[in-house]
C-alpha positions in Angstrom: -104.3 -87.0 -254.7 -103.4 -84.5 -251.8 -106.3 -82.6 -250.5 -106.3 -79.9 -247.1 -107.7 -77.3 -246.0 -105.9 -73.7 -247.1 -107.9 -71.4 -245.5 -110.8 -71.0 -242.8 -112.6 -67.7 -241.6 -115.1 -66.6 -239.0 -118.0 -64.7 -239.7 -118.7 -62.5 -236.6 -121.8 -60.9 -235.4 -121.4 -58.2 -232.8 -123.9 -56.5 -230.6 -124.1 -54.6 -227.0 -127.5 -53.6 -226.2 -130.3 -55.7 -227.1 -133.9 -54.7 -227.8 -134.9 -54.3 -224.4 -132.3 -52.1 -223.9 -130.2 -54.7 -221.7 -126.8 -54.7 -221.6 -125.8 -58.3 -222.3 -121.7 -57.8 -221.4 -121.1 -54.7 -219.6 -117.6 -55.1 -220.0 -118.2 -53.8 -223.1 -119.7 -50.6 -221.8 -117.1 -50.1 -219.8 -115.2 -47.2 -222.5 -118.7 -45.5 -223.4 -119.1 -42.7 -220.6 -122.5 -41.2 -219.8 -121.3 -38.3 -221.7 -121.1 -40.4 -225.0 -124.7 -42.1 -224.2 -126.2 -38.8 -224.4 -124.2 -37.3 -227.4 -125.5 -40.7 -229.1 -129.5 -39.8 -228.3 -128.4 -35.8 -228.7 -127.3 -36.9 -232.5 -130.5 -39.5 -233.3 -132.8 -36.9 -232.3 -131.3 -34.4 -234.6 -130.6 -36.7 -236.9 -134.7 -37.9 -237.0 -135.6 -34.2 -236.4 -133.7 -32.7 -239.8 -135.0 -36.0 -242.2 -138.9 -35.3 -240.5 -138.5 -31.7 -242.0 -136.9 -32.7 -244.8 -139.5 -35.2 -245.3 -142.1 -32.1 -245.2 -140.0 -29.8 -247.3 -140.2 -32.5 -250.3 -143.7 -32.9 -249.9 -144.3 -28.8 -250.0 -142.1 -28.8 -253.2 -139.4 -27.2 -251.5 -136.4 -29.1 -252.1 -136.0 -32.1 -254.4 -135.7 -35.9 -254.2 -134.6 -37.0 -251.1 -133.2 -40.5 -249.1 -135.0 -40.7 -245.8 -132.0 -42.0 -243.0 -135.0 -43.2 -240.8 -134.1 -47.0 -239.0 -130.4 -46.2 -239.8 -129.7 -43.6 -237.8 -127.6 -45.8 -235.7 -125.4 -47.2 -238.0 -124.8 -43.3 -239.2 -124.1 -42.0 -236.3 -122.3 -45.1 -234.0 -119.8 -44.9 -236.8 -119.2 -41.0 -237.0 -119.1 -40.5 -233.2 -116.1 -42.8 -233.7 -113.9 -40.6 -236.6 -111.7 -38.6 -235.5 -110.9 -35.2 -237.3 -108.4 -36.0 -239.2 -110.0 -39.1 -241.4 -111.7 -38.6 -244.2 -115.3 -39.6 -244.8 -116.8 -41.3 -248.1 -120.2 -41.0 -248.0 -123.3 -42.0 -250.7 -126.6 -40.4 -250.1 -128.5 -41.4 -247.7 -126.0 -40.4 -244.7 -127.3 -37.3 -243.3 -126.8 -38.5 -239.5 -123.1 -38.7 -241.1 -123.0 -35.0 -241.9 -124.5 -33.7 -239.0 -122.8 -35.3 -236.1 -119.2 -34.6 -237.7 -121.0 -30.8 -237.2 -121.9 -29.9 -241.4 -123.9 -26.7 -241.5 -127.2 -27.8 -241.0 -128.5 -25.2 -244.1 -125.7 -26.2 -246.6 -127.5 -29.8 -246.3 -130.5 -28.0 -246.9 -129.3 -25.9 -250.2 -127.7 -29.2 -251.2 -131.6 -31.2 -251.4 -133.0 -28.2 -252.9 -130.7 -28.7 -255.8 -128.0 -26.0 -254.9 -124.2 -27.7 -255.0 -122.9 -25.1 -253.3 -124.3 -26.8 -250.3 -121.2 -29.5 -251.1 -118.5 -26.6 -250.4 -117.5 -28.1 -247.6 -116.2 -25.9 -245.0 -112.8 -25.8 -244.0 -111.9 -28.3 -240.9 -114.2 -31.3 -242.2 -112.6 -34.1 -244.2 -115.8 -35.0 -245.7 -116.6 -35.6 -249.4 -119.6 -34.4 -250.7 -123.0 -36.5 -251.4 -122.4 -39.6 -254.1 -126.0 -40.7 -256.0 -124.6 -43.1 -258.1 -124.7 -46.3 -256.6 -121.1 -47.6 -255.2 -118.9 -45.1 -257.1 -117.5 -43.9 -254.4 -116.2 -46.5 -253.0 -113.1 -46.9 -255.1 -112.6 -42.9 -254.0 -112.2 -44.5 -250.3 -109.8 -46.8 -251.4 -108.4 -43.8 -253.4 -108.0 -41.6 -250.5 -106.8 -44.3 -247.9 -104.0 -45.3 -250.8 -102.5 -41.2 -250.8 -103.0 -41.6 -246.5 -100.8 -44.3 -246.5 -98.0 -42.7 -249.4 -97.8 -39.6 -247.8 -97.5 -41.5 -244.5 -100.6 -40.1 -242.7 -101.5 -41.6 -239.6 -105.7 -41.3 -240.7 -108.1 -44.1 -242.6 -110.7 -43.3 -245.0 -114.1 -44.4 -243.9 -116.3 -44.9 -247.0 -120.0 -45.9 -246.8 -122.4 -47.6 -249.2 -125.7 -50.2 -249.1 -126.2 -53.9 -249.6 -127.2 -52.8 -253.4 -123.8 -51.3 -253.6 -122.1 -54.3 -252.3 -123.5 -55.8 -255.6 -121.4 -53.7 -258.3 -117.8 -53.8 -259.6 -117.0 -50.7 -257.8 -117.3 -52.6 -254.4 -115.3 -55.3 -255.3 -112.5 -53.4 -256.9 -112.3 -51.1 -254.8 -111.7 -54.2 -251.6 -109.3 -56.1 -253.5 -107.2 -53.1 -253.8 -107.8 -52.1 -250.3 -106.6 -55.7 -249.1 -103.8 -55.7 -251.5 -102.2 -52.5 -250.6 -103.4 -53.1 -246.4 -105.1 -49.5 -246.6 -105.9 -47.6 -244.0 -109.9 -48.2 -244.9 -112.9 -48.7 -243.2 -116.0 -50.1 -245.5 -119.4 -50.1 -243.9 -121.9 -51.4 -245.7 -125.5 -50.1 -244.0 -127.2 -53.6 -244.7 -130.9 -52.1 -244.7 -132.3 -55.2 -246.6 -133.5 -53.2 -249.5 -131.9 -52.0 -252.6 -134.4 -50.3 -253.8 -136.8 -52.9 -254.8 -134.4 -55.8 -254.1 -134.1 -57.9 -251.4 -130.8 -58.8 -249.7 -131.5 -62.1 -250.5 -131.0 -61.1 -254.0 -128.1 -59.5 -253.4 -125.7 -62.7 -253.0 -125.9 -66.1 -251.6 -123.6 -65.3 -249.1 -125.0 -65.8 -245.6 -123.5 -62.0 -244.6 -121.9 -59.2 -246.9 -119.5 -59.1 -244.4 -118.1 -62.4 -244.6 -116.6 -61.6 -248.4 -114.1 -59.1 -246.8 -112.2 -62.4 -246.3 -111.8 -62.6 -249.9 -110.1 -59.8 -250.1 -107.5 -60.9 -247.1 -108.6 -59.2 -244.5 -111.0 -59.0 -241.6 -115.3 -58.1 -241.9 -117.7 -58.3 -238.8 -121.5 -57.7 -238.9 -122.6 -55.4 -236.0 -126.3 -55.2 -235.0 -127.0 -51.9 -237.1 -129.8 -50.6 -234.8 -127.4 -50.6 -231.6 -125.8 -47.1 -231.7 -122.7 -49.0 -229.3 -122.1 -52.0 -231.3 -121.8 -49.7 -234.3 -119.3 -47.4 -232.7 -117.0 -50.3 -231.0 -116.7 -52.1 -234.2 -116.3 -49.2 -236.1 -113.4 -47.5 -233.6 -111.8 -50.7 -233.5 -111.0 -51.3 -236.8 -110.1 -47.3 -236.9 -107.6 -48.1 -234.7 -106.2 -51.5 -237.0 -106.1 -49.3 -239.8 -104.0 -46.4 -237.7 -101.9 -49.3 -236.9 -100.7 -50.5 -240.2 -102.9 -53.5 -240.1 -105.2 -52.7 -242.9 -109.0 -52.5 -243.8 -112.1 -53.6 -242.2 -115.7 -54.2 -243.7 -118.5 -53.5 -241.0 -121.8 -55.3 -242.1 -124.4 -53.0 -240.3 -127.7 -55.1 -240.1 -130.3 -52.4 -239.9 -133.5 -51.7 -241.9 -134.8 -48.8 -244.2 -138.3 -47.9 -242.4 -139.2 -45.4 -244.8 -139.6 -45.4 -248.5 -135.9 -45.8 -250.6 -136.4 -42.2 -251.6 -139.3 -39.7 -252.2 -140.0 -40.9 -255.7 -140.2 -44.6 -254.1 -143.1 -46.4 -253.3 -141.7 -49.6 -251.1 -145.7 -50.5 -250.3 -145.2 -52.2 -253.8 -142.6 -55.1 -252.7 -142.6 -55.1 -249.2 -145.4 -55.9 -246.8 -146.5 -53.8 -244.0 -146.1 -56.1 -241.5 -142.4 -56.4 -242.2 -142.0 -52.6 -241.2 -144.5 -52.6 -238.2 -141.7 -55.8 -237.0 -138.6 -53.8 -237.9 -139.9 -50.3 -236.2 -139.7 -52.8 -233.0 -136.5 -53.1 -233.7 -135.3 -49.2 -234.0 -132.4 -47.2 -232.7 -134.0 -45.1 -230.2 -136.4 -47.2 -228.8 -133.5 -49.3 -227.0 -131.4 -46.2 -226.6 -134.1 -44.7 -224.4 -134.8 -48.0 -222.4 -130.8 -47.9 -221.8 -130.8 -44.6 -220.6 -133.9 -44.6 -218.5 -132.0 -48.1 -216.7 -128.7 -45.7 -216.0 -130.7 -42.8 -214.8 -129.6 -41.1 -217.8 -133.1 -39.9 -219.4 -136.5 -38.4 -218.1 -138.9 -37.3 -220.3 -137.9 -33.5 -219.6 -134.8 -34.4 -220.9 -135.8 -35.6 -224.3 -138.2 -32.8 -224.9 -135.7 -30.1 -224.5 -133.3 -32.1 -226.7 -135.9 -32.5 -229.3 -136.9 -28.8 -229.0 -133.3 -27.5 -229.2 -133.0 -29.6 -232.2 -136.6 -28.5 -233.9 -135.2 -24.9 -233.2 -131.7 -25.1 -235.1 -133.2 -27.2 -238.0 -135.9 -24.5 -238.5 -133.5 -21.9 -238.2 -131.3 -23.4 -240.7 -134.5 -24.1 -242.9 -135.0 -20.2 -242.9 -130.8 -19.5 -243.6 -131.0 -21.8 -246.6 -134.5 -20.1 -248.0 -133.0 -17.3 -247.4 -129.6 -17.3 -249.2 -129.1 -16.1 -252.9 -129.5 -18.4 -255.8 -126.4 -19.3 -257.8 -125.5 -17.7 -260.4 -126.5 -18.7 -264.0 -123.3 -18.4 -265.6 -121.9 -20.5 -262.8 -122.9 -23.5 -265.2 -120.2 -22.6 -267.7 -117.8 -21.5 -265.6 -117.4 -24.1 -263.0 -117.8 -26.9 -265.9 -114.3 -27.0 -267.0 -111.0 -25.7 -264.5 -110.9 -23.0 -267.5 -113.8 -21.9 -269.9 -112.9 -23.6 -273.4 -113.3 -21.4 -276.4 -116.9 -22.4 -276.8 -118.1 -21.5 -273.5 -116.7 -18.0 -273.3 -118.5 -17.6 -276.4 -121.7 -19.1 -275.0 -121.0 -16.4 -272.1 -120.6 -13.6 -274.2 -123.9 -14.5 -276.5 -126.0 -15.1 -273.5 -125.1 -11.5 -271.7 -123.1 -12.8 -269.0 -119.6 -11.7 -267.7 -117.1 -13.8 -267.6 
């Protein structure tokens, strides 16, 4: 009997600034200017500042459902300040950070939550696929769109992102072997915020990280610290630049937590203690962010509050556009159903009144 070993793997855990907002290798600082550091708090604060008003608008029964981003905002936006304007974005729905720092009108998102779909027209420059709900369907769409990149010889990657519950389906696992077989131009990040809804990571595979099954698939994962806005973007500009290369995908395992509820119609006070979230808010993106800056000389506390206010002024502003604008038109159901009205529906138009 012959017996060896095939095949070994590393599983990789990357992270820059710690909790105290220390540095640990400033070599790896070295590429992120001041003028990044600042676009990184100038996008959390929006970010925080649109789901806060969101948050209310739900409550006053002014838009529907909605997935708070609050905790993640790091992994969400160390990722997009990484993508450059020619890749395309896959995102599910809780990435609002995603949206806005790639520079989506701030009252299309709005329209969008207060169940208008013409808030998913998305405007003409950004390669960005509107909102998925269902969990992990979209991430065969990645592979999808990363798969025509690399036919039509596009020198881009699709960037696709998804939770720990949507690690769990088929999707996710189809959608990386294919990614892996093909070496597509993909980048799979998995916001790891411990909860799928009611589930516990734990639950979600035995696996000591998610990102460790990208070897199974042939090619390379790494687990970033979620909740450092610079560990996010390295990892995630790295394997950007792989992908450009010709050297395939990459799953980023972002270890962050969801500190609010999974949606508005969740209660997480049900299956999770409160002592768990008092540990992780510890733990959150800005918190280390600001203790960075404040060590470089980058923040004062004048600083912050006319980058909060400048944000609380657009998202209002864009609450008010959004209000404001017409409601779709009710024949718009039949007519954007189909690529053409089928017999039927030109007959439902014609019996309800409406032009067609």
């Amino acid at each position: 009997m012959t017996e060896r070993v095939l095949h070994t793997f590393e599983s990789r855990f990357l992270q820059i600034v710690d909790e105290s907002g220390n540095a640990d290798d400033e070599s790896l600082m070295h590429s992120i200017s001041d003028d990044l550091i600042k676009k990184a708090f100038e996008s959390i604060v929006m970010a925080r500042t649109f789901n806060g008003r969101a948050l209310n608008l739900q409550r006053e029964g002014r838009i529907g459902t909605y997935a708070s981003l609050y905790g993640q905002e790091a992994s969400q936006i160390g990722s997009a300040l990484a993508i450059e304007k020619d890749d395309w974005v896959v995102p599910s729905f809780r990435e609002m950070g995603v949206y806005l720092t790639l520079g989506y009108p701030i009252w299309l998102l709005l329209r969008y939550w207060a169940g208008d779909e013409r808030g998913m027209k998305v405007p003409e420059g950004l390669n960005i696929l509107p909102v998925c709900v269902p969990v992990g369907s979209q991430i065969p769409h990645a592979t999808g769109v990363a798969w025509a990149m690399k036919l039509k010889g596009h020198n881009t990657a699709a960037v696709c992102y998804f939770g720990d519950g949507g690690s769990s389906r088929g999707d996710f696992h189809e959608a990386l072997n294919m990614a892996g077989v093909f070496k597509l131009p993909a980048v799979f990040i998995c916001q790891n915020n411990q909860w799928a809804i009611s589930v516990p990571r734990k639950r979600q595979t035995a696996a000591e990280t998610i990102s460790q099954r990208a070897f199974s698939y042939g090619f390379d994962g790494i687990q970033v610290d979620g909740n450092d806005v610079f560990a996010v973007y390295k990892a995630t500009r790295d394997a950007l630049e792989k992908a450009r290369r010709g050297e395939g995908p990459t799953l980023i395992e972002c270890f962050t937590y969801r500190l609010d509820d999974h949606t508005t119609a969740d209660d997480a006070s049900r299956y999770r203690s409160a002592e768990e979230v008092e540990e992780w808010k510890k733990k959150e993106p800005l918190i280390r962010l600001r203790l960075l800056m404040e060590k470089r000389g980058l923040w004062t506390q004048g600083y912050e509050d006319d980058v909060t206010e400048k944000a609380r002024v657009l998202v209002d502003e864009a609450i008010i556009k959004a209000e404001e604008y017409p409601p779709p038109e009710p024949r718009d159901i039949i007519l954007y159903t189909n690529a053409e009205p089928t017999p039927r529906q030109l007959k439902e138009l014609d019996r309800l009144g409406w032009t067609r």
